[in-house]
Backbone as CSV, one residue per row, in Angstrom:
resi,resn,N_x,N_y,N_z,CA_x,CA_y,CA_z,C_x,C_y,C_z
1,UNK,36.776,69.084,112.020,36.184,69.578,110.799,34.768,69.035,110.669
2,UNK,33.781,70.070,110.195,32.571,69.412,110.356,32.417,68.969,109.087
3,UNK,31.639,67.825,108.798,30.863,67.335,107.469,29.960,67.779,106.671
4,UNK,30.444,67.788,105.777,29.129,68.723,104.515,27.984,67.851,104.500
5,UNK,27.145,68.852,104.838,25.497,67.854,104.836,25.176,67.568,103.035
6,UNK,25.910,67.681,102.490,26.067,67.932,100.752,26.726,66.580,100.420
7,UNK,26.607,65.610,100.948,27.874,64.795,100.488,27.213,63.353,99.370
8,UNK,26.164,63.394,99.912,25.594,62.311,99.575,24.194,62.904,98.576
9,UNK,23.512,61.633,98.085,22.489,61.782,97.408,21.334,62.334,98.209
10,UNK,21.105,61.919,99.785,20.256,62.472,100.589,19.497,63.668,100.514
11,UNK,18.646,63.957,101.024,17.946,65.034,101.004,18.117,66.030,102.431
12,UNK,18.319,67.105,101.903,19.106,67.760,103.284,18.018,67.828,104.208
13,UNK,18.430,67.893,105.615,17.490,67.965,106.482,17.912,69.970,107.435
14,UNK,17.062,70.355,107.227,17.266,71.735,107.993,16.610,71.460,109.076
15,UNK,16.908,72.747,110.397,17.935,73.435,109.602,19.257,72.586,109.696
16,UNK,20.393,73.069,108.850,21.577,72.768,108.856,23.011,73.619,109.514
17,UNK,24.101,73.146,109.761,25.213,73.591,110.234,26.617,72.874,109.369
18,UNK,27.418,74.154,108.621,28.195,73.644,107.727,29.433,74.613,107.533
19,UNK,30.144,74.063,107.418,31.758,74.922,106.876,31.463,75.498,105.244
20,UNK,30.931,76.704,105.368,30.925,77.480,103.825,31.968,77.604,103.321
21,UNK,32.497,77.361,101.574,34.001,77.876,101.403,33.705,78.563,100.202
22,UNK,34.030,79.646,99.891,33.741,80.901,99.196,35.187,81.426,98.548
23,UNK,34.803,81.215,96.947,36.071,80.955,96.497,36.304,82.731,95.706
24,UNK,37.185,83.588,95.700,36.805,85.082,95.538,38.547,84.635,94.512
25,UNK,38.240,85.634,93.247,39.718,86.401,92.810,40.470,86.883,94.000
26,UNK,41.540,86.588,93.798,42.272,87.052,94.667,42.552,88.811,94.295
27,UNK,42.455,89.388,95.612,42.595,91.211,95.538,43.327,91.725,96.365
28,UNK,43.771,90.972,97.802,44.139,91.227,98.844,43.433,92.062,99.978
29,UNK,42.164,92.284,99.445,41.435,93.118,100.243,40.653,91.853,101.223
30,UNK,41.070,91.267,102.202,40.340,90.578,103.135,39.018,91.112,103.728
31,UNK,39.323,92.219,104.536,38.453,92.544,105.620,37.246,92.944,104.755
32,UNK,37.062,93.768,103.297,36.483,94.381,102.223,35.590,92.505,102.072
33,UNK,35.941,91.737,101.511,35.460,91.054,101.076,34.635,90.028,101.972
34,UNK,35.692,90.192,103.499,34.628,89.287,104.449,33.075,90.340,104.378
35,UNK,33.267,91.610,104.318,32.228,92.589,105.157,30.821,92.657,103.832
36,UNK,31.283,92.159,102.372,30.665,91.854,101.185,29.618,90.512,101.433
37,UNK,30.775,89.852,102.152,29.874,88.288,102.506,29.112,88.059,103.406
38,UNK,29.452,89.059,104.425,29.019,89.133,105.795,27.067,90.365,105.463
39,UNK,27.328,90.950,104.336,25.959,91.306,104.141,25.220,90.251,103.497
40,UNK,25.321,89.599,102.884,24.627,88.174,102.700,23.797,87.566,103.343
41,UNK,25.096,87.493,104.292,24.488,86.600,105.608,23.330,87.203,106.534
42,UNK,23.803,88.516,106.461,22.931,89.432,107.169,21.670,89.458,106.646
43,UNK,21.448,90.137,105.485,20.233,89.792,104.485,19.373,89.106,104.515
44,UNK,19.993,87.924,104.570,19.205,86.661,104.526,19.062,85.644,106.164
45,UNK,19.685,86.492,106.715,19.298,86.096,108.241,19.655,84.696,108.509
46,UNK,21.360,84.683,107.935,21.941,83.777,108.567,23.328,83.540,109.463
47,UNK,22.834,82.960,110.558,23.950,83.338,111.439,25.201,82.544,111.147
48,UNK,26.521,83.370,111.057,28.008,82.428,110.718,28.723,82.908,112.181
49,UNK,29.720,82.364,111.864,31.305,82.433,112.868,32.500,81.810,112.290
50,UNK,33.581,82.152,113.188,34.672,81.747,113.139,35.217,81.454,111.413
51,UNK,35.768,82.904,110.957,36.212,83.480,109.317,37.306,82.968,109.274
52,UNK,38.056,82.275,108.353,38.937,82.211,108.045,39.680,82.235,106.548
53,UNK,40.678,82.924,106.403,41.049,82.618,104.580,42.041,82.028,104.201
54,UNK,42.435,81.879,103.383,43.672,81.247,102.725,43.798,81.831,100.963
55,UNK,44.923,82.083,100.476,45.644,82.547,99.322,45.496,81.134,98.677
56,UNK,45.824,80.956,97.139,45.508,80.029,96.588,47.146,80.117,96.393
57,UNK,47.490,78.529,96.210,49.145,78.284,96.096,49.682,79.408,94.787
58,UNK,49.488,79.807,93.644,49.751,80.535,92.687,49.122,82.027,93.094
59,UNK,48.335,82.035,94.054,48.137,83.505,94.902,46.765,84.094,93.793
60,UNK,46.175,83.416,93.157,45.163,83.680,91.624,43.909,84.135,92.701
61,UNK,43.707,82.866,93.896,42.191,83.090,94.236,42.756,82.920,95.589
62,UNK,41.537,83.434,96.794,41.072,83.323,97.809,40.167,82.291,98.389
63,UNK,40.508,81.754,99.334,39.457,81.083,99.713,38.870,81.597,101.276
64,UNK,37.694,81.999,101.286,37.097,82.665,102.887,35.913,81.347,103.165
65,UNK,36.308,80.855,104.395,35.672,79.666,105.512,34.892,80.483,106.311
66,UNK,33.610,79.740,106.390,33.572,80.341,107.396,31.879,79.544,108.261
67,UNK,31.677,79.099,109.430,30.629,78.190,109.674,29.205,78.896,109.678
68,UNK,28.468,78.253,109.189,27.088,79.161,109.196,26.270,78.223,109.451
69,UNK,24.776,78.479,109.444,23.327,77.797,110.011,22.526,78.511,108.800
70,UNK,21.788,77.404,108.150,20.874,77.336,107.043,19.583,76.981,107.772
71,UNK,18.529,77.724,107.734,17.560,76.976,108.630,16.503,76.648,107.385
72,UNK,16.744,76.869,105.807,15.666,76.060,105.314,16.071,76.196,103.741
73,UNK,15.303,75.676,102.923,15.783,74.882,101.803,15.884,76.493,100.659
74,UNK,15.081,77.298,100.781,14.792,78.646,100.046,16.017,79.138,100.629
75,UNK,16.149,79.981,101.997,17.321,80.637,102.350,18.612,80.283,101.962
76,UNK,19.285,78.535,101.319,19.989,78.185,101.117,20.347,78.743,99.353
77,UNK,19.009,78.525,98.450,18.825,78.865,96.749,19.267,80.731,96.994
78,UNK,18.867,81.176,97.886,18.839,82.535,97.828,20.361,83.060,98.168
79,UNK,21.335,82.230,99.230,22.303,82.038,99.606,23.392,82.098,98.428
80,UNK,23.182,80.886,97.998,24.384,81.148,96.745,23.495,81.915,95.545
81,UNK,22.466,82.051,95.423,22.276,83.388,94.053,22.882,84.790,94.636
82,UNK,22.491,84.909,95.951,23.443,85.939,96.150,24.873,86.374,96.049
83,UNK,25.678,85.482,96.710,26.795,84.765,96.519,27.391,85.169,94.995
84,UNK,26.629,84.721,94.016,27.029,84.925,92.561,27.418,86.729,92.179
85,UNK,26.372,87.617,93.447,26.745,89.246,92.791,27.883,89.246,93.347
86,UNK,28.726,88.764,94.042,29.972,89.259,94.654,30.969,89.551,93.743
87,UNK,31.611,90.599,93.392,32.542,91.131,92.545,33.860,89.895,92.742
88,UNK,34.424,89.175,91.512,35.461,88.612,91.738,35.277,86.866,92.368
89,UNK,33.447,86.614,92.625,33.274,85.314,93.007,33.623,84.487,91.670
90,UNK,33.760,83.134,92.269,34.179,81.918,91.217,33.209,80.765,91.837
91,UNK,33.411,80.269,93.088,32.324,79.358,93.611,32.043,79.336,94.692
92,UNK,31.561,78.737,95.472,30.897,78.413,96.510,30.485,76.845,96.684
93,UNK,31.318,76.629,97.964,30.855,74.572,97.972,30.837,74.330,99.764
């Protein structure tokens, strides 16, 4: 598991490499919601891999993983404001 460059008081150093976790209402529509997130990434010209999700124990929310590369401090602010139009988002950490 990689370490959140987020952990500490530090000042991030880009670019960066991090496990995104993207917290969605749960809908059951997976592939719909990776391909929502996956324009994001695109957008903003950042490269991810290796998706993964998980159901929340009461089945309420989603959680979609997934590793990406931040190469600077703007692309990151622009990252989660985007993040926020996603129909059904809650957070992002």
């Amino acid at each position: 598991m990689h370490k959140s460059p987020f952990d500490n008081n530090e000042k991030v150093k880009f670019p960066v490499n991090y496990d995104l976790k993207i917290i969605l209402i749960a809908n059951g529509l997976h592939k719909e919601n990776e391909a929502m997130i996956e324009q994001v990434f695109v957008k903003l010209g950042i490269t991810f891999l290796n998706w993964r999700h998980k159901d929340s124990t009461k089945g309420n929310y989603t959680s979609y993983t997934v590793h990406i590369r931040i190469i600077n401090e703007m692309v990151m602010k622009n990252l989660y404001a985007e993040l926020h139009t996603i129909p059904g988002f809650k957070m992002a950490i």
